[in-house]
N, C-alpha and C positions, 0 to 999 in steps of 0.2 A: 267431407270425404274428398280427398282427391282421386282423378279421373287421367287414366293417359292417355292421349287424344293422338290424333296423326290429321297433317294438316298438307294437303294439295292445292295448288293453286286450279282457279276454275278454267274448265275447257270450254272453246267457242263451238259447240256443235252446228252453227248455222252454215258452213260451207263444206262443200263434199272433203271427203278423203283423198290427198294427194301425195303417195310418198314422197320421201323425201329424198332428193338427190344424193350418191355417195361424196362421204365428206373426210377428208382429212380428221383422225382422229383426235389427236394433238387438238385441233381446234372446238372441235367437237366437245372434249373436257373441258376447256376453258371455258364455253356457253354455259355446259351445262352447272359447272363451279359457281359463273354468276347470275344464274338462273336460282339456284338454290340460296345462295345470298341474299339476291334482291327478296326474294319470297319468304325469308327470314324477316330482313327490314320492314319487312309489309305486317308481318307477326307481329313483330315490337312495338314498329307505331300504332298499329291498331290497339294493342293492350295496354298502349302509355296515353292513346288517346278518347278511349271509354275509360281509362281509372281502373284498370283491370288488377294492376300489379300485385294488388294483395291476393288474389284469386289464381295465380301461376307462382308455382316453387318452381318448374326446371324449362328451359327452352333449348333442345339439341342444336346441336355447330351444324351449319352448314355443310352438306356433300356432294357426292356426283347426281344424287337425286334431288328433284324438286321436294321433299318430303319433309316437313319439321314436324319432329314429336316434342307433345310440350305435356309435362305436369299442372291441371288445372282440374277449379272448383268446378260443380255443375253450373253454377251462377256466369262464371267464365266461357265454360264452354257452351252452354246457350247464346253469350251474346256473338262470339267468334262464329256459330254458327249460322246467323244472320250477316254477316257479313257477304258483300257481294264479290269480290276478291277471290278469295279461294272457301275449297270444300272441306270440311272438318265432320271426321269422325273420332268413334272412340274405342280402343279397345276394350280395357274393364277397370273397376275399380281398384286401385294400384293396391289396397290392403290386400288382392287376392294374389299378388304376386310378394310368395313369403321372401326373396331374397331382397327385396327391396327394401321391406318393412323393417326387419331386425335382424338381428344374430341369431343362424341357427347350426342347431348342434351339428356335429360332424359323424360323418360316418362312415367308419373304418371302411378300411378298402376290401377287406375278407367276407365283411358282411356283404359286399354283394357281389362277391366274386364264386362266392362258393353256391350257392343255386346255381350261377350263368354255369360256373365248370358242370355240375352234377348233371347239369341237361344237355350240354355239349357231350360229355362221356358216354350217354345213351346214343348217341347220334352215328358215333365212330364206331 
């Protein structure tokens, strides 16, 4: 069974909260660009260096967020979750999400437009 996991890099809670200075936003992307890269590469190597590879079918591109969503085995995501690096959760198992799994039927557009109209028309 694959599992779609969502993976953060770990936070230092041992020192108080200090916001953070106003920042050039421009710059600001670019951190956060290679923040979510490096924390990619930290994903890779860690799954190229437990022998994971057969246990992960997808690992998402890099964004403005620290966040990679990766498709993996339970076997996978137990060891990723031992890792001291970052925090790994899961959302559910990817068979529960039907549009991932296969092809499904289509459905006209009448079909659900005509209840939404019938309860909007009571409305007016």
């Amino acid at each position: 069974m694959w599992i779609e996991s969502i993976i953060m890099p770990r936070e230092d809670d041992s020192e108080p909260y200090v916001p953070a200075p106003q920042r050039d936003r421009r710059n600001g992307i670019a951190a956060a660009l290679e923040q979510s890269r490096k924390l990619r590469d930290a994903v890779q190597g860690f799954v190229s260096a437990h022998d994971l590879s057969d246990g992960v079918r997808w690992l998402s591109e890099p964004g403005l967020l620290p966040v990679i969503t990766i498709h993996c085995t339970d076997f996978a995501l137990a060891k990723l979750r031992e890792a001291a690096d970052f925090v790994v959760g899961s959302a559910a198992p990817i068979d529960t999400y039907p549009a991932l799994v296969g092809a499904q039927a289509q459905v006209a557009p009448q079909a659900l437009l005509t209840p939404a109209l019938a309860h909007l028309q009571r409305r007016v």
